[in-house]
C-alpha positions as CSV (number, residue, x, y, z in Angstrom):
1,X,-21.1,52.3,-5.7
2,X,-17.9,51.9,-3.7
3,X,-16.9,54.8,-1.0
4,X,-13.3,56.2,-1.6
5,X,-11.5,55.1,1.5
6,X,-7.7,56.0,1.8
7,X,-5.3,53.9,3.8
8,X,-2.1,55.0,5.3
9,X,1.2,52.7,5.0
10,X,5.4,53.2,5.3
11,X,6.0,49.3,4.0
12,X,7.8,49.7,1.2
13,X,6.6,46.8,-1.0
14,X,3.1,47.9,-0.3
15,X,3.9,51.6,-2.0
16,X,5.9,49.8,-5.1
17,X,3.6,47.5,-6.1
18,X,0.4,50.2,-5.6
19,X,2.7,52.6,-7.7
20,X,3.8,50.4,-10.3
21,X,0.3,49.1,-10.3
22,X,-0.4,52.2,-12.0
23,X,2.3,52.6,-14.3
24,X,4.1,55.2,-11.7
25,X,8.1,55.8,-11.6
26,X,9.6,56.8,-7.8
27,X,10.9,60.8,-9.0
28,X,12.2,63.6,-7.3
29,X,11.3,67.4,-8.0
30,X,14.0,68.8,-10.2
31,X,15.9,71.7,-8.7
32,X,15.2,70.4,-5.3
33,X,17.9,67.6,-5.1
34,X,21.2,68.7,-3.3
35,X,24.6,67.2,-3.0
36,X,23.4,64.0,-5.1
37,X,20.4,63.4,-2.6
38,X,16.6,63.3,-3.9
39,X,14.9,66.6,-3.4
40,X,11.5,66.8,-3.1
41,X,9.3,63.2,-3.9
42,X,6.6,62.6,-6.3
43,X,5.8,59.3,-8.0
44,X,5.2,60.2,-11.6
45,X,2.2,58.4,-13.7
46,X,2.2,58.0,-17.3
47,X,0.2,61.1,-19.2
48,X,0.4,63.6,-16.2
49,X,2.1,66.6,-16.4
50,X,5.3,65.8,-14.7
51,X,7.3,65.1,-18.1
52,X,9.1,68.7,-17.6
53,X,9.3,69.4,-13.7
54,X,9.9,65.1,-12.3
55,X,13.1,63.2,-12.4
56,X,12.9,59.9,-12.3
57,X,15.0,58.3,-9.3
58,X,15.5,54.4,-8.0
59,X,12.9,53.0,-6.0
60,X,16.1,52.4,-3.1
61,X,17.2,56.5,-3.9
62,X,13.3,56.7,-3.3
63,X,13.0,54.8,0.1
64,X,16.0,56.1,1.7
65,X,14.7,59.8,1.5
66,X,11.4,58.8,2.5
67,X,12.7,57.2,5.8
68,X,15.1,59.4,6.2
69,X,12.2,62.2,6.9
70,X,9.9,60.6,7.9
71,X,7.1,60.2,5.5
72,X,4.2,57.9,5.4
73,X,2.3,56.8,1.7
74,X,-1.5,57.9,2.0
75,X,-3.4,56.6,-1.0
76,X,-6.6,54.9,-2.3
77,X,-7.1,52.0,-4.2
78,X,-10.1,53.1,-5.7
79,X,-12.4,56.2,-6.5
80,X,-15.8,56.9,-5.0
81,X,-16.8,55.7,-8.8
82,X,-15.2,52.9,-8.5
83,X,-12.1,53.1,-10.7
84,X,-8.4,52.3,-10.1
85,X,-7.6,55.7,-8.0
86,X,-4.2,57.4,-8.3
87,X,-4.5,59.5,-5.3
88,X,-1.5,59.1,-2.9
89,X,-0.1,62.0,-0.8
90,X,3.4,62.0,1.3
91,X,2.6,63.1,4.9
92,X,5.0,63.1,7.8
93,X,4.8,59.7,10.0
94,X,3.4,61.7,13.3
95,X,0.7,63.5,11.0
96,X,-0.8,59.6,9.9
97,X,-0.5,58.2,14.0
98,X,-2.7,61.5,14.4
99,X,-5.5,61.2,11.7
100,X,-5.7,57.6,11.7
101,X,-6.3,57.7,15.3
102,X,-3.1,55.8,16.4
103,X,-3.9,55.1,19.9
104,X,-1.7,52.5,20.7
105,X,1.1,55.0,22.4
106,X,-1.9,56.9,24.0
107,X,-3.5,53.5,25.3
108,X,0.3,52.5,26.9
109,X,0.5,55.4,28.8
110,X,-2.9,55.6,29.9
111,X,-2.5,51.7,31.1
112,X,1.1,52.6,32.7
113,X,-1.0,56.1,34.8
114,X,-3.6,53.2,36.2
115,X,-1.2,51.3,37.2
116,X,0.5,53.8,38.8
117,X,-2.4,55.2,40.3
118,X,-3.5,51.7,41.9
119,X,-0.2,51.1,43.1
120,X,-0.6,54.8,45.1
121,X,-3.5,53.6,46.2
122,X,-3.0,50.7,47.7
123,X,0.1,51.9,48.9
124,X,-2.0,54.5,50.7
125,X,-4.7,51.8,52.2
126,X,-1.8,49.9,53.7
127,X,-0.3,53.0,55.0
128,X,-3.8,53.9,56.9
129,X,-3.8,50.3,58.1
130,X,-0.4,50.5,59.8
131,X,-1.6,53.6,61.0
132,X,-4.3,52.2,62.6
């Protein structure tokens, strides 16, 4: 039996072809668009109950709100069972660095401290040996 694993992505391709994959439209929550711009987003599946509440939008209409605050596509490919999964959820981009441990901004600065920190040190031991 397979684990459910999710994976976290903003490329745009990746999120099309998993949605469309699964028969799923890029929508926006009606009554939550404003001045012609998407409201809220949802990607609507065949058979689930957004028929009354989703408007279907263009996968570009789709993308632009998405970058435009932020998001990043969480989803699975499959379920703990083993099936296709339709699980996806729309985090912000800062929330997905956090929880999937995106180090590599913590790792920079940490490697830009040492190096300050040697270079105060050695400026230091040269300053002793003037000194002495």
């Amino acid at each position: 039996m397979a684990g459910a694993s999710s994976k976290t992505t903003t490329d745009h391709d990746e999120i099309r072809k998993w949605a469309e994959a699964r028969g799923g439209k890029p929508s926006t929550v009606k009554r939550t668009e404003s001045d012609g711009e998407a409201g809220v987003l949802r990607i609507d599946f065949p058979g689930y109950s957004g028929k009354d509440s989703l408007e279907e939008i263009s996968w570009d209409e789709f993308f632009a709100k998405f970058d435009e605050k932020k998001l990043a596509f969480l989803y699975q490919e499959k379920t703990a069972g083993g099936e296709e999964s339709r699980f996806f959820k729309l985090v912000s981009r800062e929330t997905a660095e956090h929880k999937s441990g995106d180090t590599s901004r913590k790792k920079e600065d940490k490697t830009h401290k040492a190096e300050s920190k040697s270079k105060e040190t050695a400026h230091k031991a040269e300053s002793k040996a003037h000194k002495s």
